[in-house]
C-alpha positions in Angstrom: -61.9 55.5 -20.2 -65.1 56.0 -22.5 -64.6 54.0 -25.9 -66.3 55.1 -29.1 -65.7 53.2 -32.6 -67.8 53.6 -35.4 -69.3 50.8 -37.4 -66.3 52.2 -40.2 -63.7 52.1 -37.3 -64.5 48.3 -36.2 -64.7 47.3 -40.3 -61.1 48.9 -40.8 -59.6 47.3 -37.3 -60.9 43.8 -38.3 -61.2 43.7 -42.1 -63.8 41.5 -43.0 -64.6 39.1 -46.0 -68.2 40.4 -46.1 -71.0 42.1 -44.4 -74.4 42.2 -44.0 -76.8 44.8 -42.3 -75.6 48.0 -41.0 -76.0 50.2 -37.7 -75.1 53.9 -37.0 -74.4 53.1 -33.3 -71.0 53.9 -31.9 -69.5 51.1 -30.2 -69.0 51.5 -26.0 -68.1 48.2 -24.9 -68.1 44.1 -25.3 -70.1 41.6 -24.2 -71.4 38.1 -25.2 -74.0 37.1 -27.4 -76.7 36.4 -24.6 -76.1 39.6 -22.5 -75.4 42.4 -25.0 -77.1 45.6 -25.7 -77.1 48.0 -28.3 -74.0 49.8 -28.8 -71.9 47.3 -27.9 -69.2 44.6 -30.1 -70.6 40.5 -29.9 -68.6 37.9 -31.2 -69.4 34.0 -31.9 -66.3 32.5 -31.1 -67.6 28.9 -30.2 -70.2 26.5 -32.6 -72.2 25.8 -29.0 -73.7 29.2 -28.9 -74.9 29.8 -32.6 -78.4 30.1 -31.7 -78.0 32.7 -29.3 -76.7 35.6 -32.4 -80.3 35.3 -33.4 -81.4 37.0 -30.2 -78.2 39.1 -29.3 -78.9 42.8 -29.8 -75.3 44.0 -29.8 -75.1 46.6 -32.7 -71.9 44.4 -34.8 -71.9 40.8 -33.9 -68.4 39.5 -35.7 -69.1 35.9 -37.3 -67.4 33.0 -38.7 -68.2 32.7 -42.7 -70.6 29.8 -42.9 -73.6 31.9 -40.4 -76.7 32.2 -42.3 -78.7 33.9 -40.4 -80.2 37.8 -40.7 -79.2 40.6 -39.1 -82.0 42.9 -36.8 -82.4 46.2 -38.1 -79.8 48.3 -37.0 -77.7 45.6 -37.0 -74.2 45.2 -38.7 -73.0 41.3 -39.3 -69.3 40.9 -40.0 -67.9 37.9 -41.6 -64.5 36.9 -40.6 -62.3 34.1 -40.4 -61.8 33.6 -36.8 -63.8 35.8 -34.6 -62.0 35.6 -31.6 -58.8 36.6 -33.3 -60.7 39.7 -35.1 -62.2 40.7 -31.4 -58.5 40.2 -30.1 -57.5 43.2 -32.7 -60.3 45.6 -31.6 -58.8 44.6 -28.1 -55.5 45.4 -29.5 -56.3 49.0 -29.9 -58.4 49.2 -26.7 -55.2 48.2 -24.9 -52.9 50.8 -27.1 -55.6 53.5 -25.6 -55.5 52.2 -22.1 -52.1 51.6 -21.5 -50.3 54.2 -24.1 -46.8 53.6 -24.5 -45.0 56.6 -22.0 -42.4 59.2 -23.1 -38.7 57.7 -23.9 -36.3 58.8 -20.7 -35.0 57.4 -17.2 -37.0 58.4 -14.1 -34.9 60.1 -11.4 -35.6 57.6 -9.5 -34.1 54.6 -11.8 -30.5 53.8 -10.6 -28.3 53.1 -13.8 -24.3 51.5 -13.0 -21.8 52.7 -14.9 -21.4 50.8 -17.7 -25.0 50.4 -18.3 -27.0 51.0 -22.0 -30.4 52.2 -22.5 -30.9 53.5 -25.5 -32.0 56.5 -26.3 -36.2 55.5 -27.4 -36.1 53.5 -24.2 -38.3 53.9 -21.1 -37.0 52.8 -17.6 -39.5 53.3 -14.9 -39.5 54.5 -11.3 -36.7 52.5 -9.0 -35.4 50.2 -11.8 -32.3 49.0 -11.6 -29.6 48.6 -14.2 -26.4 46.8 -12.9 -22.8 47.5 -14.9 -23.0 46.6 -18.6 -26.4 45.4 -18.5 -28.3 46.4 -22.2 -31.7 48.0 -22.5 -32.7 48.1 -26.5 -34.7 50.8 -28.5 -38.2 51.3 -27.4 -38.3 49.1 -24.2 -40.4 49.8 -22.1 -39.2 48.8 -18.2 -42.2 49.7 -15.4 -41.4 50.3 -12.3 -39.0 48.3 -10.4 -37.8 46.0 -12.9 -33.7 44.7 -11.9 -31.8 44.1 -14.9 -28.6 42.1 -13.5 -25.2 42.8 -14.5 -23.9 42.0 -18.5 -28.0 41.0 -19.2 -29.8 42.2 -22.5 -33.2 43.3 -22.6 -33.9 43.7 -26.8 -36.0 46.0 -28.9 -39.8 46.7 -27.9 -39.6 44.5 -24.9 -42.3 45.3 -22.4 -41.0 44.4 -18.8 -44.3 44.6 -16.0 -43.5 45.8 -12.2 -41.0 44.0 -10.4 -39.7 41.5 -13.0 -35.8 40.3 -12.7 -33.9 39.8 -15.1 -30.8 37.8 -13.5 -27.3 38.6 -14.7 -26.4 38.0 -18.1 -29.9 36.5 -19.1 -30.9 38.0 -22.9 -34.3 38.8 -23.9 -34.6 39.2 -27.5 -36.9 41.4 -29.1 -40.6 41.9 -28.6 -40.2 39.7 -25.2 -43.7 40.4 -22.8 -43.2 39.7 -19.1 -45.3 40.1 -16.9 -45.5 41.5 -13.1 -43.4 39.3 -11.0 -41.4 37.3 -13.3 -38.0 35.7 -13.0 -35.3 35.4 -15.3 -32.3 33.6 -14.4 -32.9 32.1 -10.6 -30.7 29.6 -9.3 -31.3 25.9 -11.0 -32.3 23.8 -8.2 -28.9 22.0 -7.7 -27.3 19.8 -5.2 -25.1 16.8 -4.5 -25.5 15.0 -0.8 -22.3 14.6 0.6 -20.9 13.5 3.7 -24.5 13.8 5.2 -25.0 17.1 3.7 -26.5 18.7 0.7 -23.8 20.5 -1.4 -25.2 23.1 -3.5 -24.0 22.7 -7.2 -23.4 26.1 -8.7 -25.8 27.1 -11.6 -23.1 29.3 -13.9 -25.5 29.4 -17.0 -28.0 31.6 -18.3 -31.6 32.2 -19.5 -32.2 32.9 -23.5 -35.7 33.7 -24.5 -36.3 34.1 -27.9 -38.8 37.0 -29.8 -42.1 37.3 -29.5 -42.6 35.6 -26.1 -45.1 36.4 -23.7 -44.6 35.3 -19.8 -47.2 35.4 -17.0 -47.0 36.6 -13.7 -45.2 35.2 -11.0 -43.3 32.2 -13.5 -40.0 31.5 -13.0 -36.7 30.6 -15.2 -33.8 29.0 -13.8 -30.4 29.5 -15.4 -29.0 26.7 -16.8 -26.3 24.9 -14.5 -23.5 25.4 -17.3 -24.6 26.9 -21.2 -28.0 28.0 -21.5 -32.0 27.5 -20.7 -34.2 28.7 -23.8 -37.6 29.6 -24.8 -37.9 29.4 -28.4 -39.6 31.8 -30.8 -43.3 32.8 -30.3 -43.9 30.4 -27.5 -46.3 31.7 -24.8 -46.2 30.9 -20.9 -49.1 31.2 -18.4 -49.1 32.1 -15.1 -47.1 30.7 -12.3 -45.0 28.4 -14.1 -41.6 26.7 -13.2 -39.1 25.9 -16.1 -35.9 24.3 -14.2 -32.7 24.4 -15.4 -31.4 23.4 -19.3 -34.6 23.3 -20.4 -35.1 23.7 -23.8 -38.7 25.2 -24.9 -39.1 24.8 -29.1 -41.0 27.8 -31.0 -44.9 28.7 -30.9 -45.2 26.3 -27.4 -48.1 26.9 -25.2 -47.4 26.3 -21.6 -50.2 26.3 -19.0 -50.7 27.6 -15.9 -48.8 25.7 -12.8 -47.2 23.4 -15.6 -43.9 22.5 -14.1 -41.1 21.0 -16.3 -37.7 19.6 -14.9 -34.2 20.2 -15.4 -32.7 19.4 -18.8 -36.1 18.6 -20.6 -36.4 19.0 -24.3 -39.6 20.3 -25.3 -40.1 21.0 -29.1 -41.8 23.3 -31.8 -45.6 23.4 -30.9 -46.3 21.8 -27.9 -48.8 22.2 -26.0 -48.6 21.5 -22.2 -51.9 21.8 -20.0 -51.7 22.6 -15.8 -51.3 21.9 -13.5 -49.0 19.3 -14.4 -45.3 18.2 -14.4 -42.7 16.7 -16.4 -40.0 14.6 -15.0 -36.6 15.7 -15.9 -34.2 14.6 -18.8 -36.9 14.0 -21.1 -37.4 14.7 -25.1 -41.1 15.6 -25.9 -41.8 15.7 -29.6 -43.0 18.2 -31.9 -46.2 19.0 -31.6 -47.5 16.7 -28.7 -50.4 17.6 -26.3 -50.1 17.1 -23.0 -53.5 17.1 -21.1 -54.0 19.3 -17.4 -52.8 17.2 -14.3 -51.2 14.5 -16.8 -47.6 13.5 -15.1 -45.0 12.6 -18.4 -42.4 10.2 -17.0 -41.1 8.9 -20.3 -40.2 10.3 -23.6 -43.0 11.4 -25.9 -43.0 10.8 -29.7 -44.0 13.8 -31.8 -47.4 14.5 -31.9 -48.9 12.3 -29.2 -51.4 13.1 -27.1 -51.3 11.6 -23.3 -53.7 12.5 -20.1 -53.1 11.0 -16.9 -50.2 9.6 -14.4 -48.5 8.5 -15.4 -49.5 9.8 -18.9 -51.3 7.4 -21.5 -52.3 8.2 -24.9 -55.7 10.3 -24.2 -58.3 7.8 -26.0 -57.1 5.1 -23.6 -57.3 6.7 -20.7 -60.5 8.1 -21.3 -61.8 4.8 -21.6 -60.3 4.0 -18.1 -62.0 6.9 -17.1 -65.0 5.6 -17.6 -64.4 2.0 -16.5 -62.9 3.4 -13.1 -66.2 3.8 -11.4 -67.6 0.6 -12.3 -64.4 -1.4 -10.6 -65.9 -1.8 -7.1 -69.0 -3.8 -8.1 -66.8 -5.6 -10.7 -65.0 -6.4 -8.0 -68.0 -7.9 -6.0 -68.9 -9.8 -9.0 -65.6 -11.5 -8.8 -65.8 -12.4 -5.1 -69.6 -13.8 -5.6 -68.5 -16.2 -8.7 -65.8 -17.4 -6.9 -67.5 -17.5 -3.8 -70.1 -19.9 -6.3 -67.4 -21.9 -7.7 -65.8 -22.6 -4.4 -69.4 -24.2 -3.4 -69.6 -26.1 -6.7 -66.4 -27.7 -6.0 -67.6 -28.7 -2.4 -70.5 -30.4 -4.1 -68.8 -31.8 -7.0 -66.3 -33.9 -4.1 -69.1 -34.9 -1.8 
């Protein structure tokens, strides 16, 4: 697909605080500051590479409100408060144009149980399945082969990607993005060893995610063992990530790639867990805390800590063992020459 925006269009999508320059070039593509050419959208989105706008000949560079410099001729600067955030709008519409919302219906294809809803602004997609009084809400959209288990609820505007699952009676409330591959409501990983053998414990809860959360592909959601596992408002998920069973996720949470957290783990508003990395179960994690890639968090953290490691220490500190690391073999040698020294000082100090 060919774009073309205006310099009027991009100034409406992204709506500046000021501007400087202009350009009559229509707008065709993205790229960064170093590579782009003329008729194309640049953005500064990081301090690092300020000096490179002065050299970028993209046609509308988007840039943060303290940038001082001059625009080229033909050139069209646009002040914003965060760049990346106004080039994620443009990108908004790209994606409306690339991906357009289908026609409300069920494909012939779709098999619906009696019992089922979709309502009527809905879209279910070829070979989805609906079990018997599973929900679909107004303007989902459900791509192909998406399994909606019996009693679930998938709310308004939710955009289900191919071959999600939705486990019975699992609720997605409205606006919920998942994407290709994603579970809802697998077993919690359960079992009590007896009498030399490992007796699963049934998992009779279910998975609640909240509105406005997005899920990567392939990450999966075990239902709770009794009551409920939750995602909380807003909070977004990466790829490949496993949330166990009774997990509670806050609001606005930012889970990493390959993150892994355990059974029955509280995780508050705001959090912010890196990957890969995992989280031991039974654990409260405080509002607001940061938890660094590859960090292992064995104990409780208080809100708004910051920890990087395993087992996980407050960052500063083991930042500085970080850099002490390295130097512990020759501090070692050190050690084994001065005692080596006193030893022989102690000989001659007898004789």
């Amino acid at each position: 697909m060919e774009l073309a925006f205006s310099a009027g269009d991009i100034t409406t999508l992204v709506q500046p605080l000021s501007a400087k320059g202009a350009t009559g070039a229509v707008i065709r593509g993205f790229a960064a500051l170093r590579g782009a050419q003329a008729g194309e959208l640049s953005f500064l989105g990081n301090a690092k590479y300020r000096a490179e706008v002065a050299d970028s000949a993209a046609s509308i560079v988007l840039l943060p409100p303290g940038y001082a410099g001059e625009p080229r001729p033909d050139q069209l600067f646009l002040f914003v408060e965060n760049p990346s955030v106004a080039l994620a709008r443009v990108c908004a519409r790209v994606e409306q144009m690339l991906w357009p919302r289908p026609v409300s219906g069920i494909h012939a294809s779709a098999v619906i149980a009696p019992g089922a809803q979709v309502a009527p602004s809905a879209t279910v997609g070829p070979l989805c399945v609906l079990e018997a009084g599973a929900v679909v809400g107004e303007r989902a959209h459900l791509q192909a082969q998406v399994y909606v288990g019996r009693d679930a609820v998938v709310g308004d505007d939710c955009w289900l990607h191919p071959g999600v699952v939705i486990a019975a009676g699992c609720v997605l409330r409205e606006r919920v993005r998942l994407h290709a591959g994603v579970v809802v409501g697998s077993d919690g990983f359960g079992y009590e060893f007896v009498a030399g053998r490992h007796e699963k414990v049934p998992q009779v809860g279910v998975v609640e995610i909240g509105p406005d959360v997005e899920i990567g592909a392939n990450s999966t959601l075990d239902r709770a063992r009794f009551s409920r596992t939750l995602v909380g408002e807003g909070t977004k998920i990466d790829n490949l990530v496993q949330i166990a069973h009774n997990v509670v996720i806050g609001r606005h949470c930012l889970i990493c790639a390959q993150a892994g957290i355990s059974g029955s783990t509280t995780v508050g508003d705001y959090v912010v867990l890196g990957g890969p990395a995992g989280r031991a179960g039974h654990l409260t994690i405080g509002q607001g805390c940061k938890v660094d890639g590859q960090t292992g968090v064995r104990t409780d953290l208080t809100p708004g800590s910051f920890v990087k490691g395993t087992p996980g220490l407050p960052y500063q500190l083991e930042q500085r063992i970080n850099v002490l690391r390295p130097r512990l073999p020759g501090l070692f040698r050190r050690v084994d020459e001065l005692e080596a020294e006193l030893a022989r000082l102690k000989k001659s100090s007898a004789a």
